[in-house]
Structure formats: C-alpha cells, structure tokens
C-alpha positions as CSV (number, residue, x, y, z in Angstrom):
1,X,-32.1,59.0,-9.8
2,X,-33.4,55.2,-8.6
3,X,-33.1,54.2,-12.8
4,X,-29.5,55.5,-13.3
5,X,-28.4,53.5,-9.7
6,X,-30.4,50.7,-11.7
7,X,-28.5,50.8,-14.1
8,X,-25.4,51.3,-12.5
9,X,-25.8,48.4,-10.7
10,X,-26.8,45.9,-13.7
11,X,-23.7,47.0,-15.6
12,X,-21.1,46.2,-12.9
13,X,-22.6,42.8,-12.1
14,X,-20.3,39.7,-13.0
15,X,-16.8,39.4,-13.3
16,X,-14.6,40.1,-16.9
17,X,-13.1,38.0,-18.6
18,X,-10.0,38.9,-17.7
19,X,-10.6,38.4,-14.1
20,X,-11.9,34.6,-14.8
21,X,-8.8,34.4,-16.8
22,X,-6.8,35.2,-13.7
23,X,-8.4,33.1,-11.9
24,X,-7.7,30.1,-13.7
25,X,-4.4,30.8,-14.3
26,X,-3.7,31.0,-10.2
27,X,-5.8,27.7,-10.2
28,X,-3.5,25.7,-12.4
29,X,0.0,27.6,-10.9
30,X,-1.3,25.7,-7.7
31,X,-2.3,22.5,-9.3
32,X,1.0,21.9,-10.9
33,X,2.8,22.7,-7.6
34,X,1.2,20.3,-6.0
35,X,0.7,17.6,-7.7
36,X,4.1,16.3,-7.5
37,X,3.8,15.6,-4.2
38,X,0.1,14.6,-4.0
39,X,1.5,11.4,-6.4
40,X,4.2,10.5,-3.9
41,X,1.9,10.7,-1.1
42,X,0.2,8.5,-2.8
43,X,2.4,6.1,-3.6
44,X,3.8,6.0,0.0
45,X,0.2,5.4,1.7
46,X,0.0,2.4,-1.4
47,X,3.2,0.9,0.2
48,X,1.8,1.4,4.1
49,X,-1.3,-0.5,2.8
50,X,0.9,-3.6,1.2
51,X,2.9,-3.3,4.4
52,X,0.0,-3.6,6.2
53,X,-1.4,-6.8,4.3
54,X,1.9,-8.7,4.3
55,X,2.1,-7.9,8.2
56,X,-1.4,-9.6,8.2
57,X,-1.0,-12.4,6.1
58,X,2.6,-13.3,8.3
59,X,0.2,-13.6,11.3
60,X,-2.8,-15.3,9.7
61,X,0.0,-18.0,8.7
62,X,0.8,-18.3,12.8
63,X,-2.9,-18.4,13.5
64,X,-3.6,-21.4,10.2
65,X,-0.9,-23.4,12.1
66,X,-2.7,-23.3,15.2
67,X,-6.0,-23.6,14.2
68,X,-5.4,-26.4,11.5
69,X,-2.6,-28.0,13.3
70,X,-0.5,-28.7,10.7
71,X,2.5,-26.6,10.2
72,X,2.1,-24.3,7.2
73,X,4.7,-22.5,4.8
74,X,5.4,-18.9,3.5
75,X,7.0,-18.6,0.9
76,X,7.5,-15.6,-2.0
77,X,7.9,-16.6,-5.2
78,X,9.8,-14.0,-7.0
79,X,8.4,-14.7,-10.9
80,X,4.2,-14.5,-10.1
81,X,5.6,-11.7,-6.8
82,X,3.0,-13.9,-5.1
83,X,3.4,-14.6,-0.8
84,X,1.5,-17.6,-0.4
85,X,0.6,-19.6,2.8
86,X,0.4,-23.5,1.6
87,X,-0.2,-26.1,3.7
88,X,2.6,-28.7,4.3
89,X,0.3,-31.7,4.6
90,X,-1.5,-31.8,1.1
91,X,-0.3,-28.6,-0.5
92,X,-3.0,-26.4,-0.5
93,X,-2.9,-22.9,-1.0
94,X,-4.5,-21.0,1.9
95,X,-4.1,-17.7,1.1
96,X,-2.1,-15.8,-1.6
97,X,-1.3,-12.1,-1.9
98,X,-0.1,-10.7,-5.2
99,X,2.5,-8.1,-4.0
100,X,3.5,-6.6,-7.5
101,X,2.1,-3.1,-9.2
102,X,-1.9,-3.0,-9.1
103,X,-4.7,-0.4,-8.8
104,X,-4.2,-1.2,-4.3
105,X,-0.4,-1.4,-3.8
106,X,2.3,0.1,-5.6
107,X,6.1,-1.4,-5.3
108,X,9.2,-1.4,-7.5
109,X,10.7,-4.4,-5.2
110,X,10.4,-6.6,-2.9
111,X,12.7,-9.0,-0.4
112,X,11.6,-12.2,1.5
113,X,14.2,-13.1,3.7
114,X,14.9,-16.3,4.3
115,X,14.3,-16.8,0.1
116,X,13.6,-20.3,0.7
117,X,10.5,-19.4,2.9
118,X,9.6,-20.4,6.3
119,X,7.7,-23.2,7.8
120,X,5.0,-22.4,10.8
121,X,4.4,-25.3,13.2
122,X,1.0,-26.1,15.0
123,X,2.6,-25.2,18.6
124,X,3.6,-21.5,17.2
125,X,7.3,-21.8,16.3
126,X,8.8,-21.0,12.6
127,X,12.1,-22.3,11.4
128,X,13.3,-19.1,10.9
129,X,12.5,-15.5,11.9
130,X,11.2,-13.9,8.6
131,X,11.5,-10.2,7.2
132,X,9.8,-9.0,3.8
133,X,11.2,-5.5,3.0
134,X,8.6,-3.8,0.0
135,X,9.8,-0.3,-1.5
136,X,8.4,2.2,-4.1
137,X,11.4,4.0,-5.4
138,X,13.3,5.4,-1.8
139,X,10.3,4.8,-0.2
140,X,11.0,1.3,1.8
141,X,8.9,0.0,4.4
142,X,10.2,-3.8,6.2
143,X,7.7,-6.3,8.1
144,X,9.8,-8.6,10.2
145,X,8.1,-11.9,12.1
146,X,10.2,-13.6,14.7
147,X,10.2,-17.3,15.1
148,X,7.6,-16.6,17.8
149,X,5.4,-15.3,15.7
150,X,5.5,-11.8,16.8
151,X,5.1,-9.3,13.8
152,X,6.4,-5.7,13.6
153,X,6.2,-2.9,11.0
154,X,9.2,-0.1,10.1
C-alpha cells in the first residue's frame, strides 16, 4: 500500500506543460496591458524631474546674484535647448542645463518667456518675471519666477 501512494505521489509532482503554457500566456496578456501606461508614467515623472531642475536653476540664478554681486542672466537658447546662467560682468557661464531629450528628462518642447532672457541683479530683483513651460506630448508642466525671485511649479 505505502509503494503505490509512493508512486502516486511522484507521478503527480510538477506542473504540465500545458499549465506553464497558461501561465505564460496570462503573463504576457498583463504585460502588454500595462505597459502602455507604465511608458507614460514614465515620461511624465521625466518631465516633473526637468521641472524640477529648471525651478532650481531659476533660483540658484537669484542666489549667484546675491552671493557674487553682480547681476546675472538667464537665458534659453533655443538651437543647443540649453538654460544657461552667465554672468553679466565677464560672460561666464555659471551653470547650464541641457533641457532637450536624454536618458534624465524627456520633452518634445519647451518655452522661455521673456525669449530674450532675464537679467538678475545683486539686491534680488529681475527685469522681468520669467516662466519656462516644458511638455512631453499633452503632458505640460510650467515653472514661473517673479521678478522677486519667488519660484513656483504647475
């Protein structure tokens, strides 16, 4: 009696190939439902990051202007898609952010409003109040600076 549950038991162990076959199948339904969406998570959280960097880099320009007192300009240039902070004095680049497609951000466009720039003086005032809008398809996220200096993110 204990050899035929023996053997009972060692011929039922494992699963068939049809039930891995299943398996996989259900596996890869789910996968391609998903991953549609996974991808333009994705994208959005790349944009949030950029966001997040330009909003940043406006108030790191504020704090250069302070700290160096010497007014500083932002400015986008549209053909490199490059914000860079330059100092107005000798023309140094102090910081530049390459806001175009790479492995960290992802955008389709991006506006810098006033297109000429904006120029940060030492006591913490800007010419203009400043907004960079950056976008991934219908996914558009704006920075705006006032003159003041104070930066928000929508």
């Amino acid at each position: 009696m204990s050899q035929q549950m023996t053997r009972r038991r060692c011929a039922r162990d494992g699963f068939t190939a049809i039930e891995m076959l299943i398996v996989v199948v259900v596996i890869g339904v789910m996968a391609a439902t998903v991953m549609p969406r996974i991808s333009r998570i994705v994208a959005e959280e790349r944009v949030r990051k950029l966001q997040g960097a330009v909003a940043t880099d406006l108030e790191l320009a504020f704090a250069l202007a302070s700290r160096q007192r010497k007014p500083v300009t932002v400015t986008y240039n549209i053909g490199t898609k490059t914000l860079n902070i330059t100092n107005v004095a000798n023309g140094t680049v102090l910081k530049s952010r390459y806001l175009g497609q790479s492995q960290t951000f992802s955008t389709t466009a991006v506006t810098f409003t006033p297109s000429a720039g904006i120029t940060v003086f030492p006591a913490g005032l800007a010419t203009a109040a400043c907004t960079v809008t950056v976008s991934n398809g219908s996914f558009t996220r704006r920075i705006a600076v006032t003159r003041a200096g104070l930066v928000t993110k929508s």
